[in-house]
C-alpha atoms as one frame of an Amber mdcrd trajectory, in Angstrom:
protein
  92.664  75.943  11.266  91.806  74.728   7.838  93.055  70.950   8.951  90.573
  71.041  11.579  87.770  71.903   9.532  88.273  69.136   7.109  88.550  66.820
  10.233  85.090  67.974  11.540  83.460  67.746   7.802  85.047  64.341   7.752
  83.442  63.450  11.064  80.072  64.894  10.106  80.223  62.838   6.860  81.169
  59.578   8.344  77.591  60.058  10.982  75.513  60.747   8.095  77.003  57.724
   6.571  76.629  55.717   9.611  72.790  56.926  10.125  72.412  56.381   6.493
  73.832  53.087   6.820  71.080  51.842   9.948  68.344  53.275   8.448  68.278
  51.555   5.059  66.701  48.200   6.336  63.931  49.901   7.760  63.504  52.341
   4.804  64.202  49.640   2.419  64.287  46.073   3.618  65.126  44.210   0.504
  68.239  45.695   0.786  69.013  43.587   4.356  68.017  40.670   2.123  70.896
  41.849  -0.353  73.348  42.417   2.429  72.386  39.306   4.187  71.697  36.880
   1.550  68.082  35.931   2.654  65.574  34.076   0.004  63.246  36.888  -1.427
  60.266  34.178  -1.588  58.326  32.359   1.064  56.327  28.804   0.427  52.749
  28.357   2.195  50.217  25.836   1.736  46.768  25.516   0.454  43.720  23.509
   1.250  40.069  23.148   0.694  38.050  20.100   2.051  35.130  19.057  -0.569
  31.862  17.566   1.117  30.007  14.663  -0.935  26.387  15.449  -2.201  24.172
  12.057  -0.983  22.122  11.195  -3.570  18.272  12.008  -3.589  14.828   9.504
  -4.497  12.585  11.949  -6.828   9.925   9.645  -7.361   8.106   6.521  -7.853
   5.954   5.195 -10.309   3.665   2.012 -11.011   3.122   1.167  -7.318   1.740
   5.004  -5.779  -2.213   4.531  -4.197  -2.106   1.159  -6.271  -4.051  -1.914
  -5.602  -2.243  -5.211  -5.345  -3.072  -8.847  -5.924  -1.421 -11.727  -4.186
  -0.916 -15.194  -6.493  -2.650 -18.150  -4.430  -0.028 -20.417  -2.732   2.771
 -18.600  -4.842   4.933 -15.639  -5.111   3.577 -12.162  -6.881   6.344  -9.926
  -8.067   5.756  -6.479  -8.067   7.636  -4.043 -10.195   7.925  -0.439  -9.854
   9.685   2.385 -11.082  12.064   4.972  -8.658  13.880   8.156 -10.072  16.823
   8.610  -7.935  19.498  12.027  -8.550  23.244  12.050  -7.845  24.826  15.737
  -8.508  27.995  13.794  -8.196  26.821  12.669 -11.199  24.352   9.692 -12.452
  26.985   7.057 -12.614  27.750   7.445  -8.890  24.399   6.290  -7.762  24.845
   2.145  -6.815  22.754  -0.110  -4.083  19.179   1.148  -5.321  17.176  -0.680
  -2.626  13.341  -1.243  -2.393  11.112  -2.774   0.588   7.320  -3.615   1.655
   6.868  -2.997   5.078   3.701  -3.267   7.386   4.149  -3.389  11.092   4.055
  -7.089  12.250   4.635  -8.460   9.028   7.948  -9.577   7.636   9.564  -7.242
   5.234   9.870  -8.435   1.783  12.543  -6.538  -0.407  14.836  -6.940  -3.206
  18.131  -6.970  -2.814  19.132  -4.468  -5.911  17.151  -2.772  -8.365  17.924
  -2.398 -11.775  19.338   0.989 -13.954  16.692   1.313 -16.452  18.027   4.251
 -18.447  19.701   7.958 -17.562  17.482  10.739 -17.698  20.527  13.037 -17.763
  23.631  13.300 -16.663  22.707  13.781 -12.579  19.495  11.626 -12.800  18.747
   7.785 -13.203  15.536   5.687 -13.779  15.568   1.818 -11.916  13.276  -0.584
 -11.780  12.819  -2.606  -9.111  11.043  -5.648  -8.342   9.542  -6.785  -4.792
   7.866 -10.285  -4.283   4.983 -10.280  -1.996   3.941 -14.016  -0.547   0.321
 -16.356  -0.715  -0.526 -15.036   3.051   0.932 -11.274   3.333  -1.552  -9.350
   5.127  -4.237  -7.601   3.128  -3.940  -4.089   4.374  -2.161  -0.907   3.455
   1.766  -1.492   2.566   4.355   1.002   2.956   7.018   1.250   0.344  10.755
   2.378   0.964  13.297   3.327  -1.444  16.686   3.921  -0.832  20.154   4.190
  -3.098  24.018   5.069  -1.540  26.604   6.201  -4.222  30.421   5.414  -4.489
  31.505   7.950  -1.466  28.781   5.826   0.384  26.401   8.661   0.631  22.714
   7.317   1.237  19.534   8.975   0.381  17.223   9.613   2.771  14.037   6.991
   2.688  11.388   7.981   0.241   8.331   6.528   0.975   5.107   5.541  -0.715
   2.168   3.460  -0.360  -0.312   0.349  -1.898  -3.055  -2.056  -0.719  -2.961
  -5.795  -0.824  -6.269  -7.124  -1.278  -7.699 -10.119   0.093  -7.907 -13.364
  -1.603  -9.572 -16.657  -0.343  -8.000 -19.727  -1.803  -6.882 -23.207  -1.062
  -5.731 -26.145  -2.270  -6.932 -30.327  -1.721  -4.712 -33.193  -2.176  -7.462
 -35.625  -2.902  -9.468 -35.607  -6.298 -11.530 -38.682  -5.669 -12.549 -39.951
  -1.761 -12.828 -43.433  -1.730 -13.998 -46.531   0.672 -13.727 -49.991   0.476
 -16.351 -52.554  -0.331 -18.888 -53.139   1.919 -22.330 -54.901   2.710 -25.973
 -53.249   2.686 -26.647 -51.971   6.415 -23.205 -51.469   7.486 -22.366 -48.965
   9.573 -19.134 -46.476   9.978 -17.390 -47.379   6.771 -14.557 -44.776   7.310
 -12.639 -43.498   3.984  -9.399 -45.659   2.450  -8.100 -43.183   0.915  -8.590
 -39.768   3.076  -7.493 -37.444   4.762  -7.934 -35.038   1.996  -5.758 -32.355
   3.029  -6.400 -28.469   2.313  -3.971 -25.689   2.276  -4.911 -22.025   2.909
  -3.668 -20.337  -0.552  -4.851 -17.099   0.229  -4.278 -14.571   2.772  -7.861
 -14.514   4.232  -7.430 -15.097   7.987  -9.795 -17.708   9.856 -10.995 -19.437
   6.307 -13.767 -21.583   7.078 -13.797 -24.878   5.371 -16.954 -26.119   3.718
 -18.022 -29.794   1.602 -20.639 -30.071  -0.955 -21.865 -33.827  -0.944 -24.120
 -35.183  -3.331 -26.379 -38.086  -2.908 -24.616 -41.236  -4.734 -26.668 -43.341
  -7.062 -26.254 -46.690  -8.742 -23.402 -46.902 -11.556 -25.558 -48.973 -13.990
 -28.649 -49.243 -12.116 -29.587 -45.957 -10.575 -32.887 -47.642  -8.723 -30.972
 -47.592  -5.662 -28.670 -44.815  -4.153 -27.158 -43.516  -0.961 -27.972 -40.258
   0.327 -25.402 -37.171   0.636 -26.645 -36.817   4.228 -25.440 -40.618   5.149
 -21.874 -39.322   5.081 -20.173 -36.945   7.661 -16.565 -35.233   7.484 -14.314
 -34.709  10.382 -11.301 -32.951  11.111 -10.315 -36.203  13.320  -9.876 -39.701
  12.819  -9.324 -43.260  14.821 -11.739 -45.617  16.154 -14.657 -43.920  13.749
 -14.204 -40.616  15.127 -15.051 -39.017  11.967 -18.390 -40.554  12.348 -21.144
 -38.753  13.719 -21.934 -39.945  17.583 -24.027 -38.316  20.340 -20.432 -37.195
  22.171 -17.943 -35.984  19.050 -21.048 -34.295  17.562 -19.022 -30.749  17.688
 -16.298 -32.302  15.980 -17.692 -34.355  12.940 -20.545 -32.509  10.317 -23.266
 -34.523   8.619 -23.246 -33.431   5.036 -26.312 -31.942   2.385 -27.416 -33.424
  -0.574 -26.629 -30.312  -3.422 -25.518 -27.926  -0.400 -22.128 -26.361   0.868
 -22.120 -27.095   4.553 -19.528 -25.617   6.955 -16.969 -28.471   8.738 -16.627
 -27.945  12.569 -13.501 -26.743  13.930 -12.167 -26.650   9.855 -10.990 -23.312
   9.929  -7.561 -22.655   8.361  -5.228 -19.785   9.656  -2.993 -17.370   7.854
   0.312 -18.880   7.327   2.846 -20.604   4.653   1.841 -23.731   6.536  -2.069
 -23.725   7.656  -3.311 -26.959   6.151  -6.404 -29.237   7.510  -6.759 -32.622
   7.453 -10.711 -33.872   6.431 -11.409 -37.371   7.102 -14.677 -39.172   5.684
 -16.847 -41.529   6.888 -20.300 -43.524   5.859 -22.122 -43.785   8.703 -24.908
 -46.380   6.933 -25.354 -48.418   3.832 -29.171 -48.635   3.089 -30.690 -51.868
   3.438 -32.304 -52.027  -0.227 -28.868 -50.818  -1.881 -28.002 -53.598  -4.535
 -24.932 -55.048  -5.706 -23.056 -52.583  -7.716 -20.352 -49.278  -7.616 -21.855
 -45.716  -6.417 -20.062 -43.098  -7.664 -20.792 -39.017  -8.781 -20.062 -40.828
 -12.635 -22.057 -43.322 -14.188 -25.313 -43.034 -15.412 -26.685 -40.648 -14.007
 -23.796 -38.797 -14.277 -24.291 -36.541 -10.607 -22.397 -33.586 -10.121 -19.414
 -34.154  -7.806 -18.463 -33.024  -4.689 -16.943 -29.408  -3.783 -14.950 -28.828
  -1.252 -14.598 -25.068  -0.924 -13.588 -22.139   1.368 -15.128 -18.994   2.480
């Protein structure tokens, strides 16, 4: 009796041991891991994607609401002053660009402007230089700044403004119209030495060309003289066309003593190129006129002639 008491302790015993036994690795699972061998650590990876900050154009200076001048027949830099910020940080900030832009115009730029200083450690100052030409338009410019930094982040475009005057100029290649000897009452003694050609230097459109003649008289004896209004100008030449005649009267002008007198058709465009070629002619020789050089020198010593645009 005792011997089968034992036997059914014993059996009792070995269940609990067995349901001990199963419900450990839920109870308890780094004991599995003991009885198993599995690792008690696990590897997992990390990662966190950083954006670039594109730089920003604060501010200009030196160029805002200003008035411009162009140089005749030449080149007028224009330099100006452009904060530009990086919160990548001030060195980051390369390619500082600056234009002038008005619509039908061609753009004038520069192709980098220079670091002038840091204002601190996000911020830096550049000047930049733009050249504007002889005939840019005289209007209102616009002004565009941008800047990209090392990641190749660009700025969005900052703009500004300033006027270009106007400006009339222009340039002659003659300083002294000459003819060739010649008898008293000869007519349509045309110029050896013209044309005299003039060059629009400014960026006034539609410049109207204009001569100042001034009535000749004797080198050493001024008793005789020839009158301003016996010469004419033309913008043509060839077979005396630059002398006046009843059918080419629209195309040659008869010239004032002491007055500026507009040339016909002599009207010079807007352009790196508009030139005008003036061709001269004396249309008489007095009769009385004696032997001797006529000239704006000499005694008297006459003003000479202008030639002039408006």
């Amino acid at each position: 009796m005792r011997s089968m008491e034992k036997q059914e302790r014993g059996f009792i015993v070995l269940i609990i041991l067995t349901v001990i036994i199963l419900a450990l690795p839920i109870i308890y699972p780094p004991f599995l891991n003991q009885i198993t061998g599995r690792a008690t650590t696990q590897s997992t990876t990390v990662s966190i994607s950083i954006t670039n900050t594109n730089p920003v154009v604060l501010s200009t200076a030196g160029i805002n609401g200003s008035t411009q001048t162009i140089t005749e027949g030449g080149t007028k830099r224009v330099t100006f002053y452009t904060v530009i910020n990086d919160d990548n940080g001030a060195s980051s900030i390369n390619n500082v660009n600056a234009t002038f832009f008005r619509s039908g115009e061609s753009l004038r730029s520069n192709l980098s402007c220079v670091l002038v200083s840091n204002l601190n450690s996000t911020a830096g100052n550049f000047s930049c230089t733009v050249g504007t030409l002889w005939f840019d338009l005289a209007a209102i410019w616009e002004v565009n700044v941008t800047a990209n930094d090392t990641s190749n982040g660009k700025t969005s475009p900052f703009n500004t403004s300033f006027t270009l005057s106007e400006t009339t100029g222009m340039n002659a290649t003659l300083s002294s119209i000459t003819f060739a000897s010649s008898n008293p009452n000869t007519f349509n003694v045309t110029s050896n030495n013209d044309p005299d050609t003039i060059q629009n230097t400014g960026n006034k459109n539609n410049t109207q060309i204009q001569v100042e003649g001034i009535t000749l008289f004797g080198d050493t004896d001024s008793g005789t003289f020839i009158p301003a209004a016996n010469f004419s100008v033309s913008i043509v030449t060839g077979s005396s066309l630059e002398c006046t005649n009843v059918t080419l009267s629209n195309q040659t002008t008869t010239l004032v003593n002491n007055t500026l007198v507009s040339i016909a058709n002599a009207t010079l465009g807007r352009s790196a190129t508009s030139t005008r070629d003036l061709y001269f002619c004396l249309m008489h020789i007095p009769l009385n006129v004696t032997a001797q050089t006529y000239s704006t020198g000499g005694t008297p010593d006459e003003e000479d002639w202008t030639v002039g645009v408006v």
